[in-house]
CHARMM internal coordinates of N, CA and C (Angstrom, degrees):
IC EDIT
DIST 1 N 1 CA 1.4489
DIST 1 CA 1 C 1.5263
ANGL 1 N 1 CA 1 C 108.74
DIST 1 C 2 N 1.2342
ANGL 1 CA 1 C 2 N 145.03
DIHE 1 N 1 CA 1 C 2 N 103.94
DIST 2 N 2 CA 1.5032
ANGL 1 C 2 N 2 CA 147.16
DIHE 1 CA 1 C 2 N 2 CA 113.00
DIST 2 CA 2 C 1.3158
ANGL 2 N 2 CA 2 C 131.16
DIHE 1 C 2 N 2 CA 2 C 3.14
DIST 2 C 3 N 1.6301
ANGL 2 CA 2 C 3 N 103.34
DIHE 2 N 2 CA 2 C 3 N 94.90
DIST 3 N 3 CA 1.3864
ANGL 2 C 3 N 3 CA 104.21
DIHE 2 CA 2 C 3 N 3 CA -164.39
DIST 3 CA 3 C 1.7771
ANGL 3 N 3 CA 3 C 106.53
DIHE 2 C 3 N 3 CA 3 C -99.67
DIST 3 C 4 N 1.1826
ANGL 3 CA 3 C 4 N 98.69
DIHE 3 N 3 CA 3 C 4 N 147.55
DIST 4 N 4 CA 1.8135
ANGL 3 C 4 N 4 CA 105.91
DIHE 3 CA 3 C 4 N 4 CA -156.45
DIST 4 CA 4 C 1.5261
ANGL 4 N 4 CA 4 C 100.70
DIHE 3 C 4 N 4 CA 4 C -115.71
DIST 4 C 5 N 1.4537
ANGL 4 CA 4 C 5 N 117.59
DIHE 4 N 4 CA 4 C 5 N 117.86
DIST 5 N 5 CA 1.4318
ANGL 4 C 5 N 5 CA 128.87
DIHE 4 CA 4 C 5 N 5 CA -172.72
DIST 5 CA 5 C 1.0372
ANGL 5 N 5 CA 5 C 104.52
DIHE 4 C 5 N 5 CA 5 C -100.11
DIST 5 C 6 N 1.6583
ANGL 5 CA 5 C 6 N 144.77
DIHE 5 N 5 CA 5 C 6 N 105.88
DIST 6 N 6 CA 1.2033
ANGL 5 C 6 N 6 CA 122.28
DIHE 5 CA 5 C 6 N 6 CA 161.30
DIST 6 CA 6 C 1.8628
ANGL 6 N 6 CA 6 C 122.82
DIHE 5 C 6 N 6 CA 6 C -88.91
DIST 6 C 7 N 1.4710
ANGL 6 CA 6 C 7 N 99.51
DIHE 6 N 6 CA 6 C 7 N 123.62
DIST 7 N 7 CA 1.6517
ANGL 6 C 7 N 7 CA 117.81
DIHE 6 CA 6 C 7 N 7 CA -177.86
DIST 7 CA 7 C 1.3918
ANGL 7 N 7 CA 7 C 126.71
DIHE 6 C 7 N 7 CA 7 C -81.38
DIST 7 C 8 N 1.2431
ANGL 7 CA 7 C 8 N 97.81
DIHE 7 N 7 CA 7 C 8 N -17.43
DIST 8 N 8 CA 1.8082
ANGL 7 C 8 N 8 CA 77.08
DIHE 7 CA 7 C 8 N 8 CA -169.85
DIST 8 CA 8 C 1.9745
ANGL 8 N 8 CA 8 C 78.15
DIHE 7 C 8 N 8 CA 8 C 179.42
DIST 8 C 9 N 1.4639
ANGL 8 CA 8 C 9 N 112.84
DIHE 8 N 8 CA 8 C 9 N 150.31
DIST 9 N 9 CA 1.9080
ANGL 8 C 9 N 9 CA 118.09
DIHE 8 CA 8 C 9 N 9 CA 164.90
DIST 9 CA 9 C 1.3945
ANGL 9 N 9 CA 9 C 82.52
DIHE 8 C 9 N 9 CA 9 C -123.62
DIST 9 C 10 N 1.4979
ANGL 9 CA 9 C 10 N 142.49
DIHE 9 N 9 CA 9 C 10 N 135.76
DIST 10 N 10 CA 1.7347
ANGL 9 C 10 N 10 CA 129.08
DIHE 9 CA 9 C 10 N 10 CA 122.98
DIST 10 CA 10 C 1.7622
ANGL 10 N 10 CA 10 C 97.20
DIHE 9 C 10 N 10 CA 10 C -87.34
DIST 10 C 11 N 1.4492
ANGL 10 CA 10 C 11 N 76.38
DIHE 10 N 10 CA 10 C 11 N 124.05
DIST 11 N 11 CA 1.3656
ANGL 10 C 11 N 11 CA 85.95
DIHE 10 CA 10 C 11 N 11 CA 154.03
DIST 11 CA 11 C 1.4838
ANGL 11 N 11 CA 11 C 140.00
DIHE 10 C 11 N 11 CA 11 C -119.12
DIST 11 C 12 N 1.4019
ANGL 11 CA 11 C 12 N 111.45
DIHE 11 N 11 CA 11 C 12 N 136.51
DIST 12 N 12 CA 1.2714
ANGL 11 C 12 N 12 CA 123.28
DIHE 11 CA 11 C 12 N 12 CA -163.87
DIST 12 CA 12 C 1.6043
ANGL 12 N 12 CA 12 C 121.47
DIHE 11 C 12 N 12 CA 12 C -77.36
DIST 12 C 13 N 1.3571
ANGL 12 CA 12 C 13 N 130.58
DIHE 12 N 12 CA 12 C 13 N -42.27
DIST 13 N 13 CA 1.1790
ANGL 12 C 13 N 13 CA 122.23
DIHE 12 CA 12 C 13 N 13 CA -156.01
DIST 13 CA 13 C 1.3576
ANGL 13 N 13 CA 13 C 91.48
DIHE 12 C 13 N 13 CA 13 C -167.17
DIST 13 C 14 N 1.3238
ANGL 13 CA 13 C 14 N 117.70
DIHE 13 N 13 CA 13 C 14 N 121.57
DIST 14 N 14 CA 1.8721
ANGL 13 C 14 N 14 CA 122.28
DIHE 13 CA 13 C 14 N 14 CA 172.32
DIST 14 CA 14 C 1.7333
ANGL 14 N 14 CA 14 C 90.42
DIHE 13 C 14 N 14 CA 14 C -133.56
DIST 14 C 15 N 1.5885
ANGL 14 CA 14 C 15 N 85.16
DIHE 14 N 14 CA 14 C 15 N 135.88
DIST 15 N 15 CA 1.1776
ANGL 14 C 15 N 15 CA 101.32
DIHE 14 CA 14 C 15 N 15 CA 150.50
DIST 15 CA 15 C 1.9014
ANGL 15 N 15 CA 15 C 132.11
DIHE 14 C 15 N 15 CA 15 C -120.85
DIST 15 C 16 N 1.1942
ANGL 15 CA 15 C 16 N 133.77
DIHE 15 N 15 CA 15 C 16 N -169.20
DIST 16 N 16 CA 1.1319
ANGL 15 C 16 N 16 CA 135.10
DIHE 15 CA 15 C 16 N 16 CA 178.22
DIST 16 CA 16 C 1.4326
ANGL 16 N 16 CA 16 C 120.92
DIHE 15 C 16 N 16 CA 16 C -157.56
DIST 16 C 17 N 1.5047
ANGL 16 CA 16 C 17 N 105.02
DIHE 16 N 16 CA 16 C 17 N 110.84
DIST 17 N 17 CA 1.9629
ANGL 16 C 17 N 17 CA 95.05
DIHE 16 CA 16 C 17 N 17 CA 164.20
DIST 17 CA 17 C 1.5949
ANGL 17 N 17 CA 17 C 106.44
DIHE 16 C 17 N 17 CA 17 C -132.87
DIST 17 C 18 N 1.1166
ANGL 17 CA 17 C 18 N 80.77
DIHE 17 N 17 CA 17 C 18 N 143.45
DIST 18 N 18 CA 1.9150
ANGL 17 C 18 N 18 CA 103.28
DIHE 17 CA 17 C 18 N 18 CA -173.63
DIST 18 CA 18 C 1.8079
ANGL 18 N 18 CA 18 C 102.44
DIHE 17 C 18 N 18 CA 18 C -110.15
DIST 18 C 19 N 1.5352
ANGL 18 CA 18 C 19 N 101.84
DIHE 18 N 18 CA 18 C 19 N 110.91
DIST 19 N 19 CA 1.5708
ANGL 18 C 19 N 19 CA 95.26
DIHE 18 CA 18 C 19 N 19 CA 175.84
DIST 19 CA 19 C 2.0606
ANGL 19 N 19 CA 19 C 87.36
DIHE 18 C 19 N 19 CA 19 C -138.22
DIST 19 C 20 N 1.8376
ANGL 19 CA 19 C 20 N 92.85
DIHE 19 N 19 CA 19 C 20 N 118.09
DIST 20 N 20 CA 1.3732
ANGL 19 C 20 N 20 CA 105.81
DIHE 19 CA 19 C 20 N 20 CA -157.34
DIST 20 CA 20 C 1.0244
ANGL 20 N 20 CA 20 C 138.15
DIHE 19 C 20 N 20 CA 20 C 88.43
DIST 20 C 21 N 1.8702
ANGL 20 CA 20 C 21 N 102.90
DIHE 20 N 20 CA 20 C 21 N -130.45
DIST 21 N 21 CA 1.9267
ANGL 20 C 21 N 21 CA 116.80
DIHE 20 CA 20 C 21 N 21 CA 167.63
DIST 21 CA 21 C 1.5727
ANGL 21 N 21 CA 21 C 90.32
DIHE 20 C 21 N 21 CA 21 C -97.33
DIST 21 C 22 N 1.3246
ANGL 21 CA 21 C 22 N 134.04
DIHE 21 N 21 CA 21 C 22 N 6.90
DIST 22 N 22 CA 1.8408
ANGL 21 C 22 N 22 CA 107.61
DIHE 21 CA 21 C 22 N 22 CA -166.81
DIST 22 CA 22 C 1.6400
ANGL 22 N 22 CA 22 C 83.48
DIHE 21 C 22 N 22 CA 22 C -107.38
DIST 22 C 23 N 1.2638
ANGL 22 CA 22 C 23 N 90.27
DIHE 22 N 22 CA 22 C 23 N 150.64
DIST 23 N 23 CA 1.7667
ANGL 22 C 23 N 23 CA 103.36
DIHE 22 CA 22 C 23 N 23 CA 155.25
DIST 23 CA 23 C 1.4632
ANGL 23 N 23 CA 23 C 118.47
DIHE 22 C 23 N 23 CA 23 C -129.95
DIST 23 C 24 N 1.1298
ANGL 23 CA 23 C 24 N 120.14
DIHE 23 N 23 CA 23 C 24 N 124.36
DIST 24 N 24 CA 1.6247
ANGL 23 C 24 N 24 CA 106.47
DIHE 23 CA 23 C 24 N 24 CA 177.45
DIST 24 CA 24 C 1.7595
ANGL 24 N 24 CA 24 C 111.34
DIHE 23 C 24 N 24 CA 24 C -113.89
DIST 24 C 25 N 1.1134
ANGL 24 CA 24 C 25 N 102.24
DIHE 24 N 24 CA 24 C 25 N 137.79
DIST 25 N 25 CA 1.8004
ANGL 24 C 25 N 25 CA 104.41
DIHE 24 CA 24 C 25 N 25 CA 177.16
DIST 25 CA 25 C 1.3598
ANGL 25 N 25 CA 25 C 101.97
DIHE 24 C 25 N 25 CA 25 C -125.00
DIST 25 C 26 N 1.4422
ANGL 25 CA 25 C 26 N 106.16
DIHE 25 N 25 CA 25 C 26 N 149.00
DIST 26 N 26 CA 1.3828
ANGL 25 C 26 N 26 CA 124.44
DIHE 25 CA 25 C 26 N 26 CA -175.37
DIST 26 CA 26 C 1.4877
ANGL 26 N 26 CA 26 C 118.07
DIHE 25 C 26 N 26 CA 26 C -126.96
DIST 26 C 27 N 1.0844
ANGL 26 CA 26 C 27 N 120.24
DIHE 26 N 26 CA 26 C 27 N 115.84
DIST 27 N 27 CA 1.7482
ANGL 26 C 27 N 27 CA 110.41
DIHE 26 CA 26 C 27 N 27 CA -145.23
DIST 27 CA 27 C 2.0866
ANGL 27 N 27 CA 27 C 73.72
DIHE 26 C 27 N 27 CA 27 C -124.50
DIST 27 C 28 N 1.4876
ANGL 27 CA 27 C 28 N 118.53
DIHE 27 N 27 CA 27 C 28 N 137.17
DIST 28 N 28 CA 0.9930
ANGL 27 C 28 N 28 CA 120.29
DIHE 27 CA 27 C 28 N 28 CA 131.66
DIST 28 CA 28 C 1.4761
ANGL 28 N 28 CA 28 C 142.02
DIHE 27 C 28 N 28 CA 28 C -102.66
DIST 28 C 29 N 1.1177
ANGL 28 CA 28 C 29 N 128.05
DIHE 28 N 28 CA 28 C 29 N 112.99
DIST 29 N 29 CA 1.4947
ANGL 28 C 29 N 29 CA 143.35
DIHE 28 CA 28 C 29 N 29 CA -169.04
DIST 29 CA 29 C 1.3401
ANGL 29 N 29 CA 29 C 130.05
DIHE 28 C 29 N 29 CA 29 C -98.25
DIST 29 C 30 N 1.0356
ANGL 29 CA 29 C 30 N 118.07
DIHE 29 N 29 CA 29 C 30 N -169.91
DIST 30 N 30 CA 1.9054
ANGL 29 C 30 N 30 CA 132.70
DIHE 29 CA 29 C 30 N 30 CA -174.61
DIST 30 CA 30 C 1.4042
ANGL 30 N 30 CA 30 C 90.54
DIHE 29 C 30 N 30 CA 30 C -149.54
DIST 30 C 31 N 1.1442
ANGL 30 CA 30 C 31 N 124.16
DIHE 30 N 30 CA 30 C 31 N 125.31
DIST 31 N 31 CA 1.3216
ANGL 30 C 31 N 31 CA 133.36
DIHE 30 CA 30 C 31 N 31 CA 151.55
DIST 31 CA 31 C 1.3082
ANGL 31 N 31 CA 31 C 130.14
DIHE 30 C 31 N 31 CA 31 C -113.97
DIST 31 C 32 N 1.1458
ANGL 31 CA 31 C 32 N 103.38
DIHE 31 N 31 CA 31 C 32 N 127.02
DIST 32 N 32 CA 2.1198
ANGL 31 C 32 N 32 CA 121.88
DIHE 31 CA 31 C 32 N 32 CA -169.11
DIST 32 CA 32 C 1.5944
ANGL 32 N 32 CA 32 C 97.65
DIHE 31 C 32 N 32 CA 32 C -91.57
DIST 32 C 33 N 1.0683
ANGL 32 CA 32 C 33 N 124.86
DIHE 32 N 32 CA 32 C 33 N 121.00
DIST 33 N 33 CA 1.4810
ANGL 32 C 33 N 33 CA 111.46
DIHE 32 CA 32 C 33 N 33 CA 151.96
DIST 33 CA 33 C 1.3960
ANGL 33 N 33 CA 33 C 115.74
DIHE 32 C 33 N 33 CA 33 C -160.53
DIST 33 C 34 N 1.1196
ANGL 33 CA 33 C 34 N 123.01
DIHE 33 N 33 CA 33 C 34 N 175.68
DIST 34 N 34 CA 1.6111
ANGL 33 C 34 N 34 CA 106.36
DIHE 33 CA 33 C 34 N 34 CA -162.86
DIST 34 CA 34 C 1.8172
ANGL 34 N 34 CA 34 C 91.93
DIHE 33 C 34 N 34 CA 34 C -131.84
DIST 34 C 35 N 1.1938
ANGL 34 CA 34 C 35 N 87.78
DIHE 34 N 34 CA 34 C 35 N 148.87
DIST 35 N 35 CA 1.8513
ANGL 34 C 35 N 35 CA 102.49
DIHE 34 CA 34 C 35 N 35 CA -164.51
DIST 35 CA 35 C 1.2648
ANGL 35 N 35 CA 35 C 108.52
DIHE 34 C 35 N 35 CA 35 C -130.21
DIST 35 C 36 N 1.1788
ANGL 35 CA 35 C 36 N 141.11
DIHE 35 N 35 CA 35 C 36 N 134.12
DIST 36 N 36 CA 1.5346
ANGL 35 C 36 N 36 CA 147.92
DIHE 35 CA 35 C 36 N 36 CA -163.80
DIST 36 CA 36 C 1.7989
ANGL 36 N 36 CA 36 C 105.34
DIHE 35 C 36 N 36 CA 36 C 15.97
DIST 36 C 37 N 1.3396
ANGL 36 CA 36 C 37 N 106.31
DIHE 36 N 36 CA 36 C 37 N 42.76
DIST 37 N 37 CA 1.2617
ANGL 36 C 37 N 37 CA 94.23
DIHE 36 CA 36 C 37 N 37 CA -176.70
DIST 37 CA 37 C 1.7857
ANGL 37 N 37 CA 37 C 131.04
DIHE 36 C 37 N 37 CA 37 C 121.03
DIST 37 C 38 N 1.1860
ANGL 37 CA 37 C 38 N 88.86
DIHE 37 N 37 CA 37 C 38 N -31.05
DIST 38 N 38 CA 1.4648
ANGL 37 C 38 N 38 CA 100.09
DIHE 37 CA 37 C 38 N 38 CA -161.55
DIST 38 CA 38 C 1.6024
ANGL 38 N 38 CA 38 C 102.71
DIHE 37 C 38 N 38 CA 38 C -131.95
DIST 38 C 39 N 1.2864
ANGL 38 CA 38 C 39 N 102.42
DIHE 38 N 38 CA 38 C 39 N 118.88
DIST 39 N 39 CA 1.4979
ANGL 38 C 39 N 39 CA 126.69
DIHE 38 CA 38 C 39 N 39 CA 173.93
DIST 39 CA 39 C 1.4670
ANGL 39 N 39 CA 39 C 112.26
DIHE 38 C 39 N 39 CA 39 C -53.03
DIST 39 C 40 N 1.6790
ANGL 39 CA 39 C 40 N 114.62
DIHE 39 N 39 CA 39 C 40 N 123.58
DIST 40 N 40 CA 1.1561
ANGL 39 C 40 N 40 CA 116.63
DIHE 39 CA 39 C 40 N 40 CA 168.65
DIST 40 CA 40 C 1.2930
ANGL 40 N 40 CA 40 C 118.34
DIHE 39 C 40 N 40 CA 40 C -144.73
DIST 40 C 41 N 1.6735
ANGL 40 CA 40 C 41 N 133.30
DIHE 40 N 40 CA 40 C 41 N 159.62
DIST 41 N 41 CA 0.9882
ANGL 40 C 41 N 41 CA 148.39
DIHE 40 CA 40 C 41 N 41 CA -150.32
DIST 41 CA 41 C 1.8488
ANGL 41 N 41 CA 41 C 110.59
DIHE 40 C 41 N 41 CA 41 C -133.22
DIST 41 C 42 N 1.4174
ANGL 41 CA 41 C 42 N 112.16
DIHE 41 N 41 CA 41 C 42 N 109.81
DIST 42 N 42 CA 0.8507
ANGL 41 C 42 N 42 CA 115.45
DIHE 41 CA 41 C 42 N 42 CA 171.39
DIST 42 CA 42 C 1.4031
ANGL 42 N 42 CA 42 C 142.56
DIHE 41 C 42 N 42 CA 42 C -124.17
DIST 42 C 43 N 1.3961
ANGL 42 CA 42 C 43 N 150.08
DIHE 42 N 42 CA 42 C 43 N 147.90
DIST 43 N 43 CA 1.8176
ANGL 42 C 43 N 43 CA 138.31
DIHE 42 CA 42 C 43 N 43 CA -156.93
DIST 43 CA 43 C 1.6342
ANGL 43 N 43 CA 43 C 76.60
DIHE 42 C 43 N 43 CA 43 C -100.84
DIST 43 C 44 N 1.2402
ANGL 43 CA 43 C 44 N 122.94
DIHE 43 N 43 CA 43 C 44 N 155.90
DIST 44 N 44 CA 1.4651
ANGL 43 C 44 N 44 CA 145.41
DIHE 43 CA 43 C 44 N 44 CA 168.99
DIST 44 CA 44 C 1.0794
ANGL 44 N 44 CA 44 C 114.38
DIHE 43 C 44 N 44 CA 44 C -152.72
DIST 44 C 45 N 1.4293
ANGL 44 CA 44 C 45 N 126.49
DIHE 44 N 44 CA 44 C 45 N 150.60
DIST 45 N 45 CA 1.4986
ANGL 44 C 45 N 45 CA 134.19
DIHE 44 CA 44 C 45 N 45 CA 177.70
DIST 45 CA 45 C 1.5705
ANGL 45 N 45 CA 45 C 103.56
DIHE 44 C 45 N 45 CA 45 C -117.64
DIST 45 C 46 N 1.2401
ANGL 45 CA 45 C 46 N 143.34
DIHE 45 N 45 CA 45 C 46 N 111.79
DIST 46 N 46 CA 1.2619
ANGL 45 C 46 N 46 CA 136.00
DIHE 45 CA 45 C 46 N 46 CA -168.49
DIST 46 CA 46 C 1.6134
ANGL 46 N 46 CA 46 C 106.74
DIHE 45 C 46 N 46 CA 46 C -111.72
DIST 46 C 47 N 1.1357
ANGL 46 CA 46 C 47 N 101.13
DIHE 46 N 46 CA 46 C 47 N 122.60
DIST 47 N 47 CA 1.8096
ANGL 46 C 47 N 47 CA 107.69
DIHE 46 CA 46 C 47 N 47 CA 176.46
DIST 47 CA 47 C 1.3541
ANGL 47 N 47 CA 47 C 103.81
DIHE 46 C 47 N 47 CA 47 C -92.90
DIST 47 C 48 N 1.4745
ANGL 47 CA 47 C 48 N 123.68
DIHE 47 N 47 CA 47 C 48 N 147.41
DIST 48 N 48 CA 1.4986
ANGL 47 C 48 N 48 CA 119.57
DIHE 47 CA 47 C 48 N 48 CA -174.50
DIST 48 CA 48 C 1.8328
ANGL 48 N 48 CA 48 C 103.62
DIHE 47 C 48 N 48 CA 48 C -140.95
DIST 48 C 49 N 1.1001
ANGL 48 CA 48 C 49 N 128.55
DIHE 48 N 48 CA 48 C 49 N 82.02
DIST 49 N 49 CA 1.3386
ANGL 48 C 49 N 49 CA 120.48
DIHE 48 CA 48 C 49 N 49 CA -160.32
DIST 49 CA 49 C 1.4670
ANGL 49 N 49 CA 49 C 100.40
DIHE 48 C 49 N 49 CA 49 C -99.66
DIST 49 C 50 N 1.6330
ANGL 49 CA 49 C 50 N 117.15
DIHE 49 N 49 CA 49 C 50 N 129.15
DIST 50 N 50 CA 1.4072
ANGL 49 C 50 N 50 CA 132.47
DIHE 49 CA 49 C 50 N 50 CA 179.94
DIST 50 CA 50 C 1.8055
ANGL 50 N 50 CA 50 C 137.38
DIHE 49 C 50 N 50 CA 50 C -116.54
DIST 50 C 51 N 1.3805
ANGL 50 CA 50 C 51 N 113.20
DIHE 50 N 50 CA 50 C 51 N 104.87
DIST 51 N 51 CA 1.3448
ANGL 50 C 51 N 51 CA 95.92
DIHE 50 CA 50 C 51 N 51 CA -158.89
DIST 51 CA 51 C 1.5135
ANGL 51 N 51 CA 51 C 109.33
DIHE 50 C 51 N 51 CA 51 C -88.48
DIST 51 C 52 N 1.3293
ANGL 51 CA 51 C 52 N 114.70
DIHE 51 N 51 CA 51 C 52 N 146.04
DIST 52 N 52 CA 1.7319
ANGL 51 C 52 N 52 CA 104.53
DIHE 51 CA 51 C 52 N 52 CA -178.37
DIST 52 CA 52 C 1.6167
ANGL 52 N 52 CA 52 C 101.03
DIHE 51 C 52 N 52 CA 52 C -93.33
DIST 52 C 53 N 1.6754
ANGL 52 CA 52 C 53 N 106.71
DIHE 52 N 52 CA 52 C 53 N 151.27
DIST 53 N 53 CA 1.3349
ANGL 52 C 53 N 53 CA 119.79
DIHE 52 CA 52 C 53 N 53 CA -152.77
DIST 53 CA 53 C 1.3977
ANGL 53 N 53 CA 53 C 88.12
DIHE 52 C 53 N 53 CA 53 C -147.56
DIST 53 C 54 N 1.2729
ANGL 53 CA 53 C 54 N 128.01
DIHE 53 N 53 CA 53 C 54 N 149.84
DIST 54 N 54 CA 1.6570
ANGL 53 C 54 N 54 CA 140.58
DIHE 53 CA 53 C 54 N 54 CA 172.30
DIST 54 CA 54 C 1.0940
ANGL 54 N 54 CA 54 C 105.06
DIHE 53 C 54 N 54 CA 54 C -26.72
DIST 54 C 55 N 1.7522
ANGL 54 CA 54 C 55 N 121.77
DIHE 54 N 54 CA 54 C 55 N -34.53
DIST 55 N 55 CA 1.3781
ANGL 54 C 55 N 55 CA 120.53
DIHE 54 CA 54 C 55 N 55 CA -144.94
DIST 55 CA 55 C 1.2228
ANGL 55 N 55 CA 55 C 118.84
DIHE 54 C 55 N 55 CA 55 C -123.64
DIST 55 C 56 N 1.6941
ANGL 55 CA 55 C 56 N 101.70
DIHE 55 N 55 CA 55 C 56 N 16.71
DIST 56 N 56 CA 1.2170
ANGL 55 C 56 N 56 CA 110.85
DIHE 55 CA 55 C 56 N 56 CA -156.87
DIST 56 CA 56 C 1.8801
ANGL 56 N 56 CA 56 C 134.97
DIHE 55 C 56 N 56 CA 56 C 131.06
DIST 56 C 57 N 1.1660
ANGL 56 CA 56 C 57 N 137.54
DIHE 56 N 56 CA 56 C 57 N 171.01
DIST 57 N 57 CA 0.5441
ANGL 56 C 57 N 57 CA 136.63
DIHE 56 CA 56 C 57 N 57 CA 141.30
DIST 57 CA 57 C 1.5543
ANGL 57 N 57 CA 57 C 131.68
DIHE 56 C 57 N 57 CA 57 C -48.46
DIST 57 C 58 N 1.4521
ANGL 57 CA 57 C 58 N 120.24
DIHE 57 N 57 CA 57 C 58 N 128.88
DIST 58 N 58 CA 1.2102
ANGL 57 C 58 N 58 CA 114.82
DIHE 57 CA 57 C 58 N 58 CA 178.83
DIST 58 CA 58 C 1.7546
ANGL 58 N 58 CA 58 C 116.65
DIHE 57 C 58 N 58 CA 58 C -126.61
DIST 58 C 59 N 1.0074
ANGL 58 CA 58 C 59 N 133.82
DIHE 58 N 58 CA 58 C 59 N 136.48
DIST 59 N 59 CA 1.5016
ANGL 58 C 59 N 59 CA 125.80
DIHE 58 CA 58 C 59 N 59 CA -176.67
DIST 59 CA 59 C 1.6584
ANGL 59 N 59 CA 59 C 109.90
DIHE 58 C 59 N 59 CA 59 C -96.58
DIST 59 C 60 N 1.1150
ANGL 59 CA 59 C 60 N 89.42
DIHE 59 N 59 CA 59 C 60 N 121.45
DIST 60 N 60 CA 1.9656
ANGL 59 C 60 N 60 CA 107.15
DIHE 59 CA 59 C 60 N 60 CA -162.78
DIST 60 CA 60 C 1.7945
ANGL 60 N 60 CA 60 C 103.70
DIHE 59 C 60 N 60 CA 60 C -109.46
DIST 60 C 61 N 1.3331
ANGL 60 CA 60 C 61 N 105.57
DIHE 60 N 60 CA 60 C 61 N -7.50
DIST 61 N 61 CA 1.8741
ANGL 60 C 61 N 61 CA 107.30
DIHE 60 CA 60 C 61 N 61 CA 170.69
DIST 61 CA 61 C 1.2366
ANGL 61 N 61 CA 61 C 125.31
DIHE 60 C 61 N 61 CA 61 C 179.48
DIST 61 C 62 N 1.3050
ANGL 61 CA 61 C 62 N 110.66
DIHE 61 N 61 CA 61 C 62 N 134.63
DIST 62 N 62 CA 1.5896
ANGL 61 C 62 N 62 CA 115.25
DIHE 61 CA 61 C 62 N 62 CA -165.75
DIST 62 CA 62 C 1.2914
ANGL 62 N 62 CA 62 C 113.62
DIHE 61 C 62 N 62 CA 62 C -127.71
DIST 62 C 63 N 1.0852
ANGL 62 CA 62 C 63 N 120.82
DIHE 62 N 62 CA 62 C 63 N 119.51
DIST 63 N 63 CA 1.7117
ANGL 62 C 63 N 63 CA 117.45
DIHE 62 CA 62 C 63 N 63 CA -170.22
DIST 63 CA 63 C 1.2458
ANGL 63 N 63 CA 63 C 109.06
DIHE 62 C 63 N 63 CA 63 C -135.26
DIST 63 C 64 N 1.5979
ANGL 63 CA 63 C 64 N 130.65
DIHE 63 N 63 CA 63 C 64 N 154.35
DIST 64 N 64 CA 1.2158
ANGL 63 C 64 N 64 CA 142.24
DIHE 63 CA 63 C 64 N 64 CA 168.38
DIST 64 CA 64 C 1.5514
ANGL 64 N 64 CA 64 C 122.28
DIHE 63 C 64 N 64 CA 64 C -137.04
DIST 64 C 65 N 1.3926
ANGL 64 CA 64 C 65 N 96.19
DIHE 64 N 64 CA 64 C 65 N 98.14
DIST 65 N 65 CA 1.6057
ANGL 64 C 65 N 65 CA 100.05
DIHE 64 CA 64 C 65 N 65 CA 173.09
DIST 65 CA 65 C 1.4690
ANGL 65 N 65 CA 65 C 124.49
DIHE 64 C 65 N 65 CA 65 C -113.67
DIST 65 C 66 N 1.1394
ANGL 65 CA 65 C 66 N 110.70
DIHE 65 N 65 CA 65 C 66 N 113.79
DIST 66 N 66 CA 1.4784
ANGL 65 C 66 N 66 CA 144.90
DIHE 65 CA 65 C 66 N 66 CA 167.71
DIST 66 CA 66 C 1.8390
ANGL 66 N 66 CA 66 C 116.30
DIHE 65 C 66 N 66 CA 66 C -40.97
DIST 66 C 67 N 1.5038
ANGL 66 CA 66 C 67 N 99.41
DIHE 66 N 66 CA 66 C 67 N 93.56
DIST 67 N 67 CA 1.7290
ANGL 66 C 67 N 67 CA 117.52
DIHE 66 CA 66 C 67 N 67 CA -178.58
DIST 67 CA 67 C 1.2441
ANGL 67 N 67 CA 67 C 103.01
DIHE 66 C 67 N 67 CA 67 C -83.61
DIST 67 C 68 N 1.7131
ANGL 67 CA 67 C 68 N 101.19
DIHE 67 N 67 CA 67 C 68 N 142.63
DIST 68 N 68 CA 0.9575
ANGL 67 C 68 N 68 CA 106.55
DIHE 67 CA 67 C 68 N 68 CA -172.83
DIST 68 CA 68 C 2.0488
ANGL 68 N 68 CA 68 C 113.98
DIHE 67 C 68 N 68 CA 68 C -98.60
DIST 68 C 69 N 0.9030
ANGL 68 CA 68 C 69 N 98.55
DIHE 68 N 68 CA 68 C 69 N 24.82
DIST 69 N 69 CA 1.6088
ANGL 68 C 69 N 69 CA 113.02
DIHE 68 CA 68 C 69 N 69 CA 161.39
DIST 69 CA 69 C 1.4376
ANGL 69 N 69 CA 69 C 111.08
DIHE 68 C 69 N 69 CA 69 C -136.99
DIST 69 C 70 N 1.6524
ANGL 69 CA 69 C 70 N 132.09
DIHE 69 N 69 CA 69 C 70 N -172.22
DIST 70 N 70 CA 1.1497
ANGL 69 C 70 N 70 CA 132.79
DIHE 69 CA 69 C 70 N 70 CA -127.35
DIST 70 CA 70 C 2.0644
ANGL 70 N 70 CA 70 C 72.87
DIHE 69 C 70 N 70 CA 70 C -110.38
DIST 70 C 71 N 1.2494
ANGL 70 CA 70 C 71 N 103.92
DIHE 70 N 70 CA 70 C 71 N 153.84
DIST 71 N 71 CA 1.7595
ANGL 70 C 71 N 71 CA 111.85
DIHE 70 CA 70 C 71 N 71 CA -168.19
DIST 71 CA 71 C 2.1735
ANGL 71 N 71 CA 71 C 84.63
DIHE 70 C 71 N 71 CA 71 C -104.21
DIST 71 C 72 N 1.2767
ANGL 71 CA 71 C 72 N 109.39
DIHE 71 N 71 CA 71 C 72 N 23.74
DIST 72 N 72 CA 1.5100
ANGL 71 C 72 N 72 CA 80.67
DIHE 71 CA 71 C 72 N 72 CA 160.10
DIST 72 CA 72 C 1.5412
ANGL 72 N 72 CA 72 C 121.54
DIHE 71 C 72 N 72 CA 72 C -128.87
DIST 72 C 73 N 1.2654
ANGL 72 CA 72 C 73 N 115.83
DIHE 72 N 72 CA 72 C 73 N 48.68
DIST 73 N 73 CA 1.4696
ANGL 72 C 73 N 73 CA 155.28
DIHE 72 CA 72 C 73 N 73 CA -169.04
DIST 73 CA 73 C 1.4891
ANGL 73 N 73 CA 73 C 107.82
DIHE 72 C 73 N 73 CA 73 C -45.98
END
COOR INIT
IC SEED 1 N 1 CA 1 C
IC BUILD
């Protein structure tokens, strides 16, 4: 098993739209993390979708997809 260190996110560019109880943010990043050893660097686009609840905010989906150019565009 491959154990996954995460080092460091810069992040480049978030956005946010709220239509209702959902909110979705879109954060583009760089991710540092080191994987069996060996330091690596990656652009990611992270979707963060949030439903509002009596009690709050709640986070209903988390995704990370991997661009294939540099995420500080």
């Amino acid at each position: 098993m491959e154990v996954f260190w995460y080092k460091n996110a810069e992040i480049h560019e978030v956005s946010v739209e709220i239509i209702e109880n959902t909110a979705i943010l879109l954060n583009r990043i760089t991710l540092i993390a080191e994987v069996g050893g060996n330091e690596v660097t990656n652009p990611f686009e992270v979707t963060e979708v949030y439903i509002k609840k009596a009690d709050g905010w709640k986070l209903g989906s988390l995704s990370f997809t991997k661009l294939m150019g540099p995420a500080d565009r």
